[in-house]
N, C-alpha and C positions, 0 to 999 in steps of 0.2 A: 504494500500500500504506500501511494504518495500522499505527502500532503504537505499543504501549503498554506501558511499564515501569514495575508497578507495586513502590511503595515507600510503607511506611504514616507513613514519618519527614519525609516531601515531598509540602505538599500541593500542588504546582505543578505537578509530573507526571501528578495526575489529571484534567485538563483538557486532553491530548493526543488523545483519541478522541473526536471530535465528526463524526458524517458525517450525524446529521438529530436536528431540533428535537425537544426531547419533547412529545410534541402527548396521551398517556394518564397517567392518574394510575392509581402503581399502591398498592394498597393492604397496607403492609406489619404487621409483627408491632406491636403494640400498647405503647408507652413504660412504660404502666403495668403490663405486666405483668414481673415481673421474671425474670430470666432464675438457672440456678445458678451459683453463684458458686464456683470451684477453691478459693480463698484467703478464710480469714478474715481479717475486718477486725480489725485492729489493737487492742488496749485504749487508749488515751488519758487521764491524768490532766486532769481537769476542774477548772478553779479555779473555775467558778459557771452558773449557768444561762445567759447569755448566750453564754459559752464555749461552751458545749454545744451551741449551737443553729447556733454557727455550725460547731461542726464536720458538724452532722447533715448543713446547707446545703451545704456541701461535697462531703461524701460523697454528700449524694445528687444534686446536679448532675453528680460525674464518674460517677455509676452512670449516670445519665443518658445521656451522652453517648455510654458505652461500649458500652448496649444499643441505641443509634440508630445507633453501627458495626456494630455486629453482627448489624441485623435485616435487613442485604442483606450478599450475596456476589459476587463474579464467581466465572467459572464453571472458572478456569484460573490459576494461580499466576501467569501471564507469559501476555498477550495480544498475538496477532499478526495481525492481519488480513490474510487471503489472498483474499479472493473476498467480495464486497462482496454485500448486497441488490439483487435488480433483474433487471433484462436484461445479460448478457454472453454471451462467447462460446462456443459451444459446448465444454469443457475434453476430450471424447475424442475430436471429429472436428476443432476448430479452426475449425472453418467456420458460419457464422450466427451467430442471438444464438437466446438461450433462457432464459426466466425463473428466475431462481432464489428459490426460496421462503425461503431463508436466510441465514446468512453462513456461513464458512468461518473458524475459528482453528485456525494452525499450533501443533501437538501431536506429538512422536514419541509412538510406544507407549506405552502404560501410564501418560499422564499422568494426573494426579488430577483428576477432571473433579468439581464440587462444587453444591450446591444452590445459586440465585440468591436465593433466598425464602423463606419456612416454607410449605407446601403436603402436598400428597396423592402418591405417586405412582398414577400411573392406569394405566401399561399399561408392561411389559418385555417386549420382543419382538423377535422378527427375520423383514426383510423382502429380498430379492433385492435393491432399492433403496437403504435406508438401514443394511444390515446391523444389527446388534444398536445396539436403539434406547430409549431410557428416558424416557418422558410423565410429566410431572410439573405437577397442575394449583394454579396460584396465584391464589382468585378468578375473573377472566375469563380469566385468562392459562392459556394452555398451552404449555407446552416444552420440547422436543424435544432431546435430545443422542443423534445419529446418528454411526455407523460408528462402534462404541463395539470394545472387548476385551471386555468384561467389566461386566456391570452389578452393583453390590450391592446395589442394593434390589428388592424384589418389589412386585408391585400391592397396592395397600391399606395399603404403608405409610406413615408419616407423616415427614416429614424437616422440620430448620430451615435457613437460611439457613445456607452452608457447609459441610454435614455431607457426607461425601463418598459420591458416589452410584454410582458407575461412572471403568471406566478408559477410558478413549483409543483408537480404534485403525484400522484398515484395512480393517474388512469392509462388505460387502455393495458398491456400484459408486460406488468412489472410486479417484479416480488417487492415491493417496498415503494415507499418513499424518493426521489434522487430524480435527480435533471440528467439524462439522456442529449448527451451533445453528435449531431454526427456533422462532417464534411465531406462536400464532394468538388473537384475542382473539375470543371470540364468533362463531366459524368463518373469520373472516378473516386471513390473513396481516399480520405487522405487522414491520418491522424489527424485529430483535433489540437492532441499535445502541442505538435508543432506550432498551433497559432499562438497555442497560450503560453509558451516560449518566448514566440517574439514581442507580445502583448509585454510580455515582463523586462527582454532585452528593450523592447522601445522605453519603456518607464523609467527604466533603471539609467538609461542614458540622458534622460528628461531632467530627471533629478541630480547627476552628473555635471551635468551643465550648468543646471541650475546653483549649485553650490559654487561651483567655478565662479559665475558670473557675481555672487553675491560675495564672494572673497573679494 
């Protein structure tokens, strides 16, 4: 079992979730575009142009940095790995192995389950299989958050990284409780791991930076 405790004040603890190389590049929201901002910035008394310019440099390096944390999510406040990519054991009879298209993260009910990316959503549905299910396409990427409670977005709309999409839950043929994540890039199957790898190297570099720039 993995698992990960995430904490945005430690960036040592986002390199605990490592179970495969990131071998795709994914292509996230744009630096330059800027994002809205809750809070005004500040007035500043300016003793001269040079002054000025370095605060601009400032201000816009941490804006910088802030929107390159922001332009990826994980998918779950607290990550638990329960059931990995791959072949394992059959989980309702116990016996063989059986491909799993996914991973598995432990979730009670009604967790807040959140956008990875800014994208489309493409399809809210429920299937006997993956119970209430919510497709969310990012470029090549498609992604699935299965055995859900409650979805809050509808087909055709647009979500950013974070924005919370659906809750957590136990339907359609699951032993338990847990968020059901699958990926497919270009109709194929792809570990999930990998996104939430780079989800964490992008953050970690976010923060990186940001310390830089604030020395």
């Amino acid at each position: 079992m993995l698992f990960l405790s995430l904490n945005t004040t430690s960036v040592a603890q986002f390199n605990t979730l490592r179970c495969a190389k990131p071998v795709f590049q994914v292509e996230t929201e744009s630096e330059t575009e800027a994002l809205p901002m809750n809070e005004k910035k500040p007035v500043l008394e300016r003793t001269g142009l040079s002054d000025y310019k370095k605060e601009l440099d400032y201000d816009s390096l941490k804006a910088s940095c802030l929107r390159k944390f922001s332009s990826v999510a994980l998918p779950l406040q607290d990550l638990s790995l329960s059931s990995r990519f791959g072949l394992r054991t059959n989980p309702f009879t116990h016996e063989g192995k059986q491909q799993h298209n996914g991973i598995d993260l432990r979730a009670v009910v009604n967790s807040e389950v959140y956008a990875m990316f800014a994208g489309k959503v493409v399809k809210v549905d429920y299937d006997e299989r993956s119970g209430n299910f919510v497709t969310l396409q990012h470029g090549d990427y498609m992604i699935s958050f299965c055995h859900l409670t409650k979805a809050l977005v509808k087909s055709g709309d647009y979500v950013q990284a974070g924005d919370l999409v659906a809750f957590s839950g136990n339907t359609g043929r699951s032993t338990g409780p847990h968020l059901h994540i699958t990926v497919r890039r270009k109709g194929d199957y792809v570990n999930p791991t990998i996104l939430l790898n780079y989800i964490l190297d992008v953050r970690t570099e976010a923060l990186q930076e940001l310390a830089r720039v604030i020395d």
